[in-house]
C-alpha positions as a Markdown table, in Angstrom:
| # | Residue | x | y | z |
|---|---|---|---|---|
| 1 | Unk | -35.8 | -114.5 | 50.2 |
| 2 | Unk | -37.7 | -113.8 | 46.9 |
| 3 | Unk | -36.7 | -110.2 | 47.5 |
| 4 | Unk | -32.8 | -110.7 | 47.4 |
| 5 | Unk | -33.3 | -112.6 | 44.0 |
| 6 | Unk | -30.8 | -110.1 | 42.0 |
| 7 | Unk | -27.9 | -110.0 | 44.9 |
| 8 | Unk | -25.0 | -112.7 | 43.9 |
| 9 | Unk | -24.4 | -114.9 | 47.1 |
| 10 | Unk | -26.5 | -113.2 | 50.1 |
| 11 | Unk | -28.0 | -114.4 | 53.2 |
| 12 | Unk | -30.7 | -112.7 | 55.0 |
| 13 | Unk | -28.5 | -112.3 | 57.9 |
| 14 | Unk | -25.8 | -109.7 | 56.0 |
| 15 | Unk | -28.9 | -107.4 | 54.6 |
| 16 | Unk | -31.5 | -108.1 | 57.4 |
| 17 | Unk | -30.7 | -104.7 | 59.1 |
| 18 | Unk | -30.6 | -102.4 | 56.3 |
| 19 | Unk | -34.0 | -104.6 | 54.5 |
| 20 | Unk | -35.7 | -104.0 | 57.3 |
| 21 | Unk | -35.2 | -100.5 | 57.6 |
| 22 | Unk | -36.6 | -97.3 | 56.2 |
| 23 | Unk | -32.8 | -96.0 | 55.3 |
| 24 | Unk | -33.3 | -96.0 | 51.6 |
| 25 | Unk | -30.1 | -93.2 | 50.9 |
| 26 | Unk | -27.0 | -94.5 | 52.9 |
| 27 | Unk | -24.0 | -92.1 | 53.2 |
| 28 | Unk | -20.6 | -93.4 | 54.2 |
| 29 | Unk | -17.7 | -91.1 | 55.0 |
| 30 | Unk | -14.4 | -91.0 | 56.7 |
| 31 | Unk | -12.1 | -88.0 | 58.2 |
| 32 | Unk | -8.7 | -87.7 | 56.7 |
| 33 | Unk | -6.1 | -86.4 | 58.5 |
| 34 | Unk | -2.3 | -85.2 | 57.2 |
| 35 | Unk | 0.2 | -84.0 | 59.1 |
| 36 | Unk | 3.3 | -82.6 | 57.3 |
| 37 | Unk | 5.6 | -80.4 | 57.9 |
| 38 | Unk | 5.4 | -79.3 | 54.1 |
| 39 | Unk | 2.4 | -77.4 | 54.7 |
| 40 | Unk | 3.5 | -74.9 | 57.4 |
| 41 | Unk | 6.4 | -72.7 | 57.7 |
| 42 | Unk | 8.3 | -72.2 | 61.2 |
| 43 | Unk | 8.3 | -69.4 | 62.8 |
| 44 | Unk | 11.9 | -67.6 | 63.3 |
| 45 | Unk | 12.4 | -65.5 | 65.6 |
| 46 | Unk | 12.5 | -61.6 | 64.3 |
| 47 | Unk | 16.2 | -61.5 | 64.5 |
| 48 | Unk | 17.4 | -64.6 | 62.9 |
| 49 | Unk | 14.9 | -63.7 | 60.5 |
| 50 | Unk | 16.7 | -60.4 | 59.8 |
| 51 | Unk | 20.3 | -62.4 | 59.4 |
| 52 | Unk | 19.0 | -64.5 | 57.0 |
| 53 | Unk | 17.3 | -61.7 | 55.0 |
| 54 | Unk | 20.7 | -59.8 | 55.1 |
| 55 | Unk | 22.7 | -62.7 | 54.1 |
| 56 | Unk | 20.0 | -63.6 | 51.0 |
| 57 | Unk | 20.7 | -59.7 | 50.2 |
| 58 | Unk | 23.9 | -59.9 | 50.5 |
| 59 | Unk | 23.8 | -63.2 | 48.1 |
| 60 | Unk | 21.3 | -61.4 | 45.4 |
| 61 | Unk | 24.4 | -58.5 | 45.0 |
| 62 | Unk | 27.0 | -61.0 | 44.1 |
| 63 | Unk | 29.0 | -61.8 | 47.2 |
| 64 | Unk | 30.7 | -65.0 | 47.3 |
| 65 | Unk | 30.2 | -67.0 | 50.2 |
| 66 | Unk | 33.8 | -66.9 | 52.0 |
| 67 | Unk | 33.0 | -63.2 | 51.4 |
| 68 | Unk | 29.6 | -63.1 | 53.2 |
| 69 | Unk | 30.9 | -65.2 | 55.8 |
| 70 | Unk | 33.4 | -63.0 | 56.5 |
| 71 | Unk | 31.7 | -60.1 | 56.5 |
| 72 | Unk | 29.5 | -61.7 | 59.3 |
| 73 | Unk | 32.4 | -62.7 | 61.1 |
| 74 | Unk | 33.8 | -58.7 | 61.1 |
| 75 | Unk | 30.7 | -56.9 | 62.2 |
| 76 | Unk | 30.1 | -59.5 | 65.2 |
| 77 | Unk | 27.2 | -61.7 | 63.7 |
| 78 | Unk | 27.3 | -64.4 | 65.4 |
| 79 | Unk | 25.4 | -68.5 | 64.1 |
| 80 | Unk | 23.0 | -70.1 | 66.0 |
| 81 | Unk | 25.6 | -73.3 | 66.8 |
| 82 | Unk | 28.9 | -72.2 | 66.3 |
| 83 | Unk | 31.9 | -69.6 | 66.9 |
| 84 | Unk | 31.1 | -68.1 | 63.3 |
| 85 | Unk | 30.4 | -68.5 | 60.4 |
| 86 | Unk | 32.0 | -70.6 | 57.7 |
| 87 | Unk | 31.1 | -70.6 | 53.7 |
| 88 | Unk | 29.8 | -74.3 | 54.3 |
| 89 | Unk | 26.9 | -72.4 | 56.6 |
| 90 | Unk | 26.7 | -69.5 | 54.8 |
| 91 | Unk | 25.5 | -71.8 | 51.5 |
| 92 | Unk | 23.6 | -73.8 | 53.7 |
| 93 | Unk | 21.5 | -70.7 | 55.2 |
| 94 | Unk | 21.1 | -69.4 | 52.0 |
| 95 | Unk | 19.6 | -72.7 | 50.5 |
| 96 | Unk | 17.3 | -73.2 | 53.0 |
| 97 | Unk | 15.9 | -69.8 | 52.7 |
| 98 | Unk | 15.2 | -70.0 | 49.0 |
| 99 | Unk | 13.2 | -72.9 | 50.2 |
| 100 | Unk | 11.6 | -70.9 | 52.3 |
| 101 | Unk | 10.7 | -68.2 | 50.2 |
């Protein structure tokens, strides 16, 4: 016990293992994991990636949404969920590819 003199509170039995060793440089780690959906993009498929590029385009040149909307509705585009498109969508879209950008 005259060995554990400086340690505040020990027992033989808590140090016994490591004392009678000849581990004199101990290295604890851990693995760290994250899952997030903030650090990878979806994949789109090659035309819906198209749309939205037009419809960003279309945005950049200074079309108002009820006019985007219905020039998608006129040349047969057609949403992912709906009949067409409405200015609601067409803001929403656009948003979400900013984000993705």
């Amino acid at each position: 016990m005259s060995q554990n003199k400086g340690l505040v509170n020990s027992t033989r039995l808590q140090w016994s293992e490591i004392h009678n060793s000849d581990i004199y440089n101990i290295t604890l780690g851990c693995i760290v994991s994250i899952t997030s959906r903030k650090f990878t993009v979806c994949r789109l498929s090659d035309d819906w990636e198209e749309l939205l590029k037009l419809i960003h385009d279309l945005h950049i040149n200074e079309m108002s949404n009820r006019d985007i909307s219905d020039y998608l509705n006129s040349n047969n585009y057609k949403p992912r969920r709906t009949e067409n498109f409405s200015t609601k969508l067409v803001w929403s879209l656009i948003e979400k590819y900013k984000i993705r950008l």
